[in-house]
N, C-alpha and C positions, 0 to 999 in steps of 0.2 A: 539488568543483572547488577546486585551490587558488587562494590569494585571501593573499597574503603582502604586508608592506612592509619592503623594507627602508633603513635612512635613510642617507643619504652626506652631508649637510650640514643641522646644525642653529643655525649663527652668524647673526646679522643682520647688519646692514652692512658688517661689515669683521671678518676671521676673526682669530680667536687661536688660543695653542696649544691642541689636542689639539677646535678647533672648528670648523669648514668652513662658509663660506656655503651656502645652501639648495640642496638636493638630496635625490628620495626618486626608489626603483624601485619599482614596485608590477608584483607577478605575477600574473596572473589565466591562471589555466589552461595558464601557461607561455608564453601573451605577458608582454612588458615594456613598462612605460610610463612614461618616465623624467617625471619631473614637479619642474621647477623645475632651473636646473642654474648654479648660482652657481662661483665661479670654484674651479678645482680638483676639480672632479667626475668626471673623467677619471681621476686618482690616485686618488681613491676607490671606483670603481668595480674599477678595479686592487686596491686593498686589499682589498675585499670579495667579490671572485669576481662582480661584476654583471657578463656578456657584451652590450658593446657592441654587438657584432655584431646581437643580436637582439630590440634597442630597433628599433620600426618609429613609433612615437609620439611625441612630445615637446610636454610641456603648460609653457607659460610665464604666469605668472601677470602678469606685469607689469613695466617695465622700468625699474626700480633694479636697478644694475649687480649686487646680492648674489645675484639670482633667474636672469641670461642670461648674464653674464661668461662663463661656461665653454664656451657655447654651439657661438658659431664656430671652437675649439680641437676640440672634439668632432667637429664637422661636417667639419675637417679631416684630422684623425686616421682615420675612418672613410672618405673618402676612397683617402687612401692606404694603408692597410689593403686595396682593393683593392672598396668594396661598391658594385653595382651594383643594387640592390631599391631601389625609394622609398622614401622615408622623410616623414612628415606632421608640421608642427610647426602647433602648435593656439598661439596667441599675438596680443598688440596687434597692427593693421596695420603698421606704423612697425617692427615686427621684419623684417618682407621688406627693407627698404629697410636697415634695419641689417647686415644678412647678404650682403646683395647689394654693397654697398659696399667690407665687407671683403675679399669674395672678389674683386670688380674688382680691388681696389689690390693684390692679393698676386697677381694675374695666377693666379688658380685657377679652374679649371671642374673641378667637380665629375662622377664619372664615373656620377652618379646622381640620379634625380629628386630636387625638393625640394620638397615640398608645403605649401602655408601654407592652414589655416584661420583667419581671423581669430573673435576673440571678442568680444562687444559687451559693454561694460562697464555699460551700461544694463540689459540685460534677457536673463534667464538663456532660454539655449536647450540644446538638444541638440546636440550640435556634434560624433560619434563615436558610430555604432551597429555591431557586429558580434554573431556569434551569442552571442560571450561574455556582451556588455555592454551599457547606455549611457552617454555621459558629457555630463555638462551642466555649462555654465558657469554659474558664481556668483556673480553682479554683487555687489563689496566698496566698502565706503567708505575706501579709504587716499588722495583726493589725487588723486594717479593715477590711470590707467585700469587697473583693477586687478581678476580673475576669480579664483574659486577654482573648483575640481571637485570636484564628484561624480561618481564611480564607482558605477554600479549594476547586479549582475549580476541577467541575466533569468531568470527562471523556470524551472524543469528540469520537463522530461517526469514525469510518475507514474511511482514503483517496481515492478519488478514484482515478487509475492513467489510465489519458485521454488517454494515448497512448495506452493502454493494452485495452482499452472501445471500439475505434475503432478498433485497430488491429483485435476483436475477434466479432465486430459488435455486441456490447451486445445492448439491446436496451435499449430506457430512460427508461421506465416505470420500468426497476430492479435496477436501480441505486438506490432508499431508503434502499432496501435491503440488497444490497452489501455493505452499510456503516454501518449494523447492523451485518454484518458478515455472511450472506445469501450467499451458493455456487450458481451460476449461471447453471440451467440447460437446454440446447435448448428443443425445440418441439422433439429433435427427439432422447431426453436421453443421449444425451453427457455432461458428467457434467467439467465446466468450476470451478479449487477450487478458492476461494475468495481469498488467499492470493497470487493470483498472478493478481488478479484486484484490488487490494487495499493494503492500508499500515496502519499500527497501526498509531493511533492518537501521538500526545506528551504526555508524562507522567505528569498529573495533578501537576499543581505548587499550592506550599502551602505559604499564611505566617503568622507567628505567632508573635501576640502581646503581649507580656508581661509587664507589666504596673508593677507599683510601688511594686514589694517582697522583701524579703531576698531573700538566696540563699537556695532551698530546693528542692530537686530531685523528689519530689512528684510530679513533672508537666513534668518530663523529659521525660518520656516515652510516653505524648502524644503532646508532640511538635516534636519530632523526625525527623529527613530528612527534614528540614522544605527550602524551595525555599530560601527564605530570613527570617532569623528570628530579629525580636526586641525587644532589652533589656534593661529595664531599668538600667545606670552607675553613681549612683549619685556621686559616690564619689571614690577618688583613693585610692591602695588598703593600702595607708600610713594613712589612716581614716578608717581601720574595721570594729576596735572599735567604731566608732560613725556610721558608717552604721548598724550595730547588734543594735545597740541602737534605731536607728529608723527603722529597718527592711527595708533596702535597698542594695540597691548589689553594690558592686564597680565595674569599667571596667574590673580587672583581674581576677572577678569572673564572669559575663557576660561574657567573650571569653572563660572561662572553663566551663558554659554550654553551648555554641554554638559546642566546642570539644564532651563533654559529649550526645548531643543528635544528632553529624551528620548535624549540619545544612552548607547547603553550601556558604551563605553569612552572617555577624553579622553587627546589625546596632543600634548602641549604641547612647542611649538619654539620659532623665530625669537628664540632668549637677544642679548640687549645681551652687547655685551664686557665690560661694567663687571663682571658676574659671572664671578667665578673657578670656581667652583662653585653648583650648580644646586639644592641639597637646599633651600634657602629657598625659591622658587620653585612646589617640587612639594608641599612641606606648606604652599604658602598654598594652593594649587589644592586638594589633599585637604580642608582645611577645608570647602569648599563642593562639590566632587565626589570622592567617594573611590575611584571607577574612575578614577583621573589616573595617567598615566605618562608618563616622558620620551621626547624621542624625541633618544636616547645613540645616538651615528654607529657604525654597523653593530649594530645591533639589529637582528632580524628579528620584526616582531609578523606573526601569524597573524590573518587578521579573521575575527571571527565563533567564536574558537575559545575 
């Protein structure tokens, strides 16, 4: 199943050149799931072949203009574009009332549903199940009422393996069975065990988004083993003190939770403007986790791969 990211905005606060405030698509099975959409996400999307069209989801982490700015441009644009399918935007409550305002005052009715899940910034829930997935919110410490997501794809059926199907002339009509873990048994009580007509599925890849916190173990233990995980790095770790001050993580604290919770890849975002370039950042992270990579606007990482 594919299970892709790709990143349209990795600036914090306020964008520079060749930076974009926070925005990522994530593909899972050829749905899209726009997650975080800071101003100019739209142009981005544009730049990198992501089809607006077939965003049905949108996850907002929290609302510092660099995360929703783009939002109601977007929600416009796809209006007039002509889409009529609903669309679900998972977000603070205080986003409905921000969205609805705009649309008042520009005398806009949307020619399609808008769906708002709110996320509780307390206590992580599931808030998105379909056959692909789940996705659970990830109560952060930034200040704000602030969520990150987990993406967690479910379980696949057992394989079946075609050489062993014919070898043993199973017939089609028990092939649904044997991927539910159903022993194969003939008419005439010979029992055929399943795990030699089939193979466990892959082990459910996960990934988890963590959006603008401090550094606080209160979300470790449910991001744990995470496929790919993403962390917000605003600032190196020669700037603590002004990270504690605005409640954000530097890069050598982002690679000691990627250590601290097992994850097998770290993908470090949300850069300060102060940095012109990123190579400082990604080798203090390597020091402490060496699966670190950036997340460089229109990258496409594969999870799990």
């Amino acid at each position: 199943m594919k299970f892709e990211l790709t990143i349209l905005g990795s600036s914090s606060a306020t964008p520079i050149f060749n930076r974009n405030p926070s925005s990522q698509a994530l593909n899972i099975n050829d749905r899209l799931y726009l997650i975080d959409c800071g101003e100019g996400t739209q142009q981005q999307m544009l730049r990198f072949d992501v089809k607006a069209s077939r965003i049905d989801h949108i996850f907002i982490s929290h609302l510092h203009g660099d995360h929703y700015l783009g939002l109601v441009g977007l929600l416009s644009s796809l209006h007039l574009n002509g889409r009529i399918k609903p669309l679900k935007v998972f977000g603070p409550a205080p986003l409905k009332e921000i969205i609805e305002l705009q649309l008042r005052y520009s005398e806009t009715t949307l020619q399609y549903n808008l769906e708002f899940v709110f996320t509780n910034p307390e206590k992580a829930e599931v808030i998105l199940e379909n056959q692909d997935i789940t996705v659970e919110s990830i109560p952060l410490d930034h200040g704000i009422a602030c969520t990150g997501f987990l993406f967690r794809e479910k379980k696949r059926l057992r394989k079946l393996l075609k050489e062993k199907l014919a070898e043993y002339n199973i017939p089609v009509e028990y092939f649904s069975a044997l991927k539910k873990g159903v022993d194969y048994v003939t008419p005439e009580g010979k029992v055929y065990k399943n795990d030699i007509l089939t193979i466990d599925s892959e082990e459910p890849k996960t990934y988890a988004y963590c959006s603008d916190t401090q550094y606080n173990e209160q979300y470790f233990k449910q991001i744990s083993n995470a496929t790919l995980l993403y962390h917000e790095s605003t600032f190196l770790n020669s700037m603590l003190e002004r990270a504690k001050e605005t409640r954000h993580t530097t890069a050598l604290q982002a690679a000691s939770v990627a250590v601290a919770t097992n994850a097998k890849r770290l993908l470090i975002g949300h850069f300060s403007a102060r940095y012109k370039t990123l190579n400082e950042l990604l080798e203090e992270a390597r020091t402490v986790f060496p699966e670190t990579e950036l997340a460089v606007e229109g990258k496409i990482f594969v999870i799990g791969d």
